[in-house]
Structure formats: C-alpha cells, structure tokens
C-alpha positions in Angstrom: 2.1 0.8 9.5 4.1 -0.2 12.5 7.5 0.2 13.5 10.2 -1.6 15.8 13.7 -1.0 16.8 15.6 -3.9 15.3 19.0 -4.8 15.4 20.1 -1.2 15.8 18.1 0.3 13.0 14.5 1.2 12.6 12.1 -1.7 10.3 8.8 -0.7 9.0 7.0 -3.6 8.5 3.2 -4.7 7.8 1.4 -8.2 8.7 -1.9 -9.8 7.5 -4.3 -12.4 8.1 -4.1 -14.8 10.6 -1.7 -18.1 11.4 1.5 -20.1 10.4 3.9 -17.0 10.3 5.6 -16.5 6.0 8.2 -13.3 5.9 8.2 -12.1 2.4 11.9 -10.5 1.5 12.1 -8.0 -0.9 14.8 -7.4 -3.5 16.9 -4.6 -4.7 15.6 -1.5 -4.5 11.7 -2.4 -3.6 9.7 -1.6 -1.0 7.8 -4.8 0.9 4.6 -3.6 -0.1 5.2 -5.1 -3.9 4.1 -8.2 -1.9 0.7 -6.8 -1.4 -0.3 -7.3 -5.3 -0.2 -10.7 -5.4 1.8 -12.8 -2.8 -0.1 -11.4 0.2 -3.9 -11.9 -0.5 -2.8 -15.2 -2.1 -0.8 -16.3 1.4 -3.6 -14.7 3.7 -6.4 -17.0 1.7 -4.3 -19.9 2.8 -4.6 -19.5 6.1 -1.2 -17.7 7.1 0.0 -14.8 8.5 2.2 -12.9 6.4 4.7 -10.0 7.4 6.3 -8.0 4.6 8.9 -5.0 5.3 11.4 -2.7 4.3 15.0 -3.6 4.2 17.0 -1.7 5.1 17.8 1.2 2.5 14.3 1.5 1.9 13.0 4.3 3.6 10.7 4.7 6.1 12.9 2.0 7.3 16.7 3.3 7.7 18.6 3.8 4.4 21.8 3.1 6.1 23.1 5.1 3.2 26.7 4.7 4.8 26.7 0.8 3.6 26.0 -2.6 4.9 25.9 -6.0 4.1 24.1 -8.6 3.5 24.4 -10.5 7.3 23.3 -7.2 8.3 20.4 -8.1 6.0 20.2 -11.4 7.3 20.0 -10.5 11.2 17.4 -7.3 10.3 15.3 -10.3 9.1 16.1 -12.7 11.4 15.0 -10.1 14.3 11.8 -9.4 13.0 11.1 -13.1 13.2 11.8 -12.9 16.8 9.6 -9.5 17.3 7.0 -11.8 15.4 6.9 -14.3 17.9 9.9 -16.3 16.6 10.6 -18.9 14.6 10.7 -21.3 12.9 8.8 -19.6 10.1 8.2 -20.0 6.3 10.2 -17.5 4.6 10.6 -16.6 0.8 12.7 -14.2 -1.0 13.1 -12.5 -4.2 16.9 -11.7 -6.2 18.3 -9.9 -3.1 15.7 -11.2 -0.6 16.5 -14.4 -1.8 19.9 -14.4 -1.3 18.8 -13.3 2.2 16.7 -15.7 2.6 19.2 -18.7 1.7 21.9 -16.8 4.3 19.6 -16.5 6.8 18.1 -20.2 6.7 22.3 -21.3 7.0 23.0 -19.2 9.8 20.1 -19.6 11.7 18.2 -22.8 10.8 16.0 -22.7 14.1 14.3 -19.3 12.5 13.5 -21.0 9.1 11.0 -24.1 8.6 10.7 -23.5 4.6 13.0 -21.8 2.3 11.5 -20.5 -1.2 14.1 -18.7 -3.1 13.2 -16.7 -5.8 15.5 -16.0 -8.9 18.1 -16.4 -6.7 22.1 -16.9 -7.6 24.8 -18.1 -5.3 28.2 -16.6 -7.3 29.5 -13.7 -8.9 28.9 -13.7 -12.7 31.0 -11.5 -15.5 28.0 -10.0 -17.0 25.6 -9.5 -14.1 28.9 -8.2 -11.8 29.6 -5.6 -15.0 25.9 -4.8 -15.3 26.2 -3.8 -11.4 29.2 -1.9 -12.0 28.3 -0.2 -14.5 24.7 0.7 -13.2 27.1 2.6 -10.1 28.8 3.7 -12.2 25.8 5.6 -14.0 24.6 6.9 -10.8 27.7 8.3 -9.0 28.3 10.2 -12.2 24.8 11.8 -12.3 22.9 11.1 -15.0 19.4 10.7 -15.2 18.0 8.6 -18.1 15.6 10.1 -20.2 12.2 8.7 -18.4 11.0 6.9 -21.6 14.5 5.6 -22.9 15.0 4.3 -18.8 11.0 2.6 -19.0 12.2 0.6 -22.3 15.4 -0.6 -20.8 13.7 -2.0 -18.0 11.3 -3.6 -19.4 13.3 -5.7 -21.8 15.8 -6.6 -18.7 13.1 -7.5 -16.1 10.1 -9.1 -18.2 9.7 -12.0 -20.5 9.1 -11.6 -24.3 5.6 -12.9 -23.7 4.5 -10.1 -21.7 5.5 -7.7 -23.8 4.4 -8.9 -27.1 0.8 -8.3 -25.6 0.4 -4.3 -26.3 -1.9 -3.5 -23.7 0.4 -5.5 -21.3 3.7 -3.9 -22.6 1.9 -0.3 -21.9 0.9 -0.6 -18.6 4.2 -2.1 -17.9 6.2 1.1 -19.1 3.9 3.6 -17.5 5.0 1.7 -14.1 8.8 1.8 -15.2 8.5 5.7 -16.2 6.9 6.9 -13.3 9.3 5.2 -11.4 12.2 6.8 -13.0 15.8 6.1 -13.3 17.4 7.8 -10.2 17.9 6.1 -6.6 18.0 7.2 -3.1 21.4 6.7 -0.9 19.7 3.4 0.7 19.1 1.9 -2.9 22.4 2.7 -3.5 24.2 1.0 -0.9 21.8 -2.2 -1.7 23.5 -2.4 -5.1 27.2 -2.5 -4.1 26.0 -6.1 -2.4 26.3 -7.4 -5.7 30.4 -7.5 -5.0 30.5 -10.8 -2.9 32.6 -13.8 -3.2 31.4 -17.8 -4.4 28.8 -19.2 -1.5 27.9 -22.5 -3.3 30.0 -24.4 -1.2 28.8 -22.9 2.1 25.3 -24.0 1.1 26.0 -27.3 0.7 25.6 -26.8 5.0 22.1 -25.9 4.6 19.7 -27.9 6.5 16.4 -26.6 5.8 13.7 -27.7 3.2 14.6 -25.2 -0.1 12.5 -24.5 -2.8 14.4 -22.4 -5.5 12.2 -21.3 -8.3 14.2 -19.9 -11.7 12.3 -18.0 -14.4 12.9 -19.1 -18.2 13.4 -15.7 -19.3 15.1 -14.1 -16.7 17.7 -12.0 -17.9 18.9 -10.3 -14.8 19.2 -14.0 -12.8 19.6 -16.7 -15.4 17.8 -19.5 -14.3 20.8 -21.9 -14.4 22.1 -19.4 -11.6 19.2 -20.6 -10.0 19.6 -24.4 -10.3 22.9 -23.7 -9.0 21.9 -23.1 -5.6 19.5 -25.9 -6.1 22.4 -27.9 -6.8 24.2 -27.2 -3.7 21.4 -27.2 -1.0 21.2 -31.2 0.2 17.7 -31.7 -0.9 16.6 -28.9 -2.2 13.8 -28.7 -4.6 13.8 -26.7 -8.5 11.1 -25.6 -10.5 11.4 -23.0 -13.7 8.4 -21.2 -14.5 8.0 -20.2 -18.8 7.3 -17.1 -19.9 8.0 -15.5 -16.9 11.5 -13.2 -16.8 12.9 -11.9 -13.2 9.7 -10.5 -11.9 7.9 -13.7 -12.2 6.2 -13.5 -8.9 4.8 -10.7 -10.7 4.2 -11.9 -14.6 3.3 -15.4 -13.1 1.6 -14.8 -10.4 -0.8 -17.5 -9.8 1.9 -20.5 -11.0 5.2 -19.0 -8.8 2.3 -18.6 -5.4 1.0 -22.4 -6.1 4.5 -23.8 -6.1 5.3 -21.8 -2.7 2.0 -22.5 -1.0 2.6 -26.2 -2.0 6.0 -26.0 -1.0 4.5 -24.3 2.2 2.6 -27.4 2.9 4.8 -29.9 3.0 
C-alpha cells in the first residue's frame, strides 16, 4: 500500500479501478480500508477511481498522538487530492469524514465537484458532547471494558434494531465488536477530543458545492435531524434518510446508501 509525504505528516492511502477520481473519508477511529467491503467494489463497477486512506491517527499513517484538528483533517485530505492529480473530485465522508468532507468542500470548493455526507452533524449536542466526554473520560482513567459487556454496548449504539433482531446477524456483528475491543491507540484518542467544536451551521450556509447529506433513521450516535440540519444550511443541498439503518448504514444498507451516492455522483 503506498505512501506520501502530505502536509507535514505521512498518509497511507490505497486506490482502485480506473476514472473520475471519489476520496472516501473515514470516521472516528477507522481505518480507510472499511471502504473496501462495500463502497469500493461498488464505486470501481461504476467506472471510478476510488482512493481511501488513513487519517491521521490511524496508524500506518501518523497518529499525531499530540493533537490536531479538524482543518488539519481537511488540508491532509485536500493534499492527497492534489498528489491524486487534483481536483475537483467526488468526495464522501462518514461521522468524522463527513464533517471533513463538508469543511473541506467550504474551504476549498475548486478540490470538490460532489459532496456526500454521511451521518454527518454541524453543532455540538448535550448528549453526543457528554457521550464524548465521558468516553475520555473512560479511557484516560484506564479501564478496559469487559470484551463481551464493550461488544453489546456497541452494537446497540451503532446498529439499528432491525439488524439485530436477526440472530445470525446480531452474532456476527458482536464477534466484530469483541475482537475489536474497547481500548484505543494515542491517534484514536486525539480524533475523539474533535468532538469539542463550536456551531458551523452558519458557515455552511457559504457552501457552493453540490451536497448530498444522507441521515440514518436509527442512528443513535448522529440523529438524523442532525443531519437534515446541515442539509438545511447548505444552499441546495439534497437529503435522503435511509430506514432501518443506524450510524453505520453504509455498512447495514449497503446497496441503498451506494445508489443514492452513485446517483448523486452522476449528476
């Protein structure tokens, strides 16, 4: 998997197929590759090229375990659009990568031809800025959640009640959640404390580019009216909520969530 030097930090990165450049941004805590399940092969079969990556904080790429922000984010991803051949490019994002994705198509327009945003937010909400604080909180102090007890939690936050009233479904999901485990590297770390950030609504009413901001019915993590939000603000914008599908969507839903974008793609 190749490597650049990118706005003073090392970006692994991957690309496939061949044509119209899409960047896929990852959210917190996730490697690029969780692209490659669904997104990618879906996006290659269309005809594009499609680059994933690590942000930064996910190793190989730097941690950057001292901190960073998200316009650091933003110009890591911008410059691998220019190492790609420049722009401008589809782009899409998830949570985090979202919220990259929206920053980046404001404060570089030229780089961005088509904005999907994925359970995406634009403001600072009591419950998800507690959550966030209290999920530091937990790991500055040390603990490590019992494997099973951390599996459980994270599936009821992340997926929707129709996934995991299947059995076989709900199974496969917690083995994925437990062998994951509870604890976080430095890099992960200093992702989550860009959940402290001030209202952006406002500055997105600048945004120029085409938007397409998908919300998931059942997201818990990212409400969907969080997401119709930023719809709300973006001149233009377009919103679509997928059922049944709770913040990893793009993973529950994968064949509804990739036809939206690829028709958004199109247009």
């Amino acid at each position: 998997m190749p490597s650049a030097e990118l706005n003073g930090i090392t970006i692994n990165y991957r690309v496939a197929g061949e044509g119209d450049l899409v960047v896929l941004v990852m959210g917190t805590g996730s490697p690029g590759n969780v692209w490659s399940a669904h997104q990618v092969p879906a996006f290659v079969a269309a005809g594009y090229r499609v680059a994933t990556f690590d942000n930064r904080g996910i190793p190989p790429t730097d941690e950057c375990a001292d901190g960073f922000t998200v316009d650091d984010m933003v110009r890591d991803t911008a410059a691998l659009v220019e190492h790609l051949g420049g722009g401008p490019v589809r782009v899409a994002g998830t949570s985090l990568g979202a919220r990259v994705t929206q920053e980046l198509a404001l404060a570089r327009p030229d780089l961005v031809s088509h904005a999907a945003l994925l359970a995406t937010y634009g403001r600072p909400d009591p419950v998800r800025t507690s959550l966030s604080l209290g999920e530091r909180e937990l790991h500055d102090s040390g603990v490590k959640l019992p494997s099973k007890y951390h599996a459980a939690v994270t599936a009821l936050r992340y997926l929707s009640p129709a996934t995991l009233a299947d059995p076989s479904s709900a199974r496969d999901w917690l083995d994925l959640f437990e062998y994951g485990g509870s604890s976080v590297g430095a890099g992960v770390r200093a992702q989550m404390a860009l959940n402290d950030f001030g209202d952006r609504l406002a500055d997105y009413r600048r945004i120029s580019v085409p938007c397409l901001v998908v919300g998931f019915t059942d997201d818990r993590t990212l409400p969907p009216h969080l997401a119709r939000e930023v719809a709300d603000a973006i001149p233009g914008a377009k919103y679509a909520e997928v059922a049944d599908a709770g913040h990893l969507g793009y993973m529950e839903k994968p064949d509804e969530v990739n036809a939206l974008v690829l028709e958004f793609f199109k247009s």
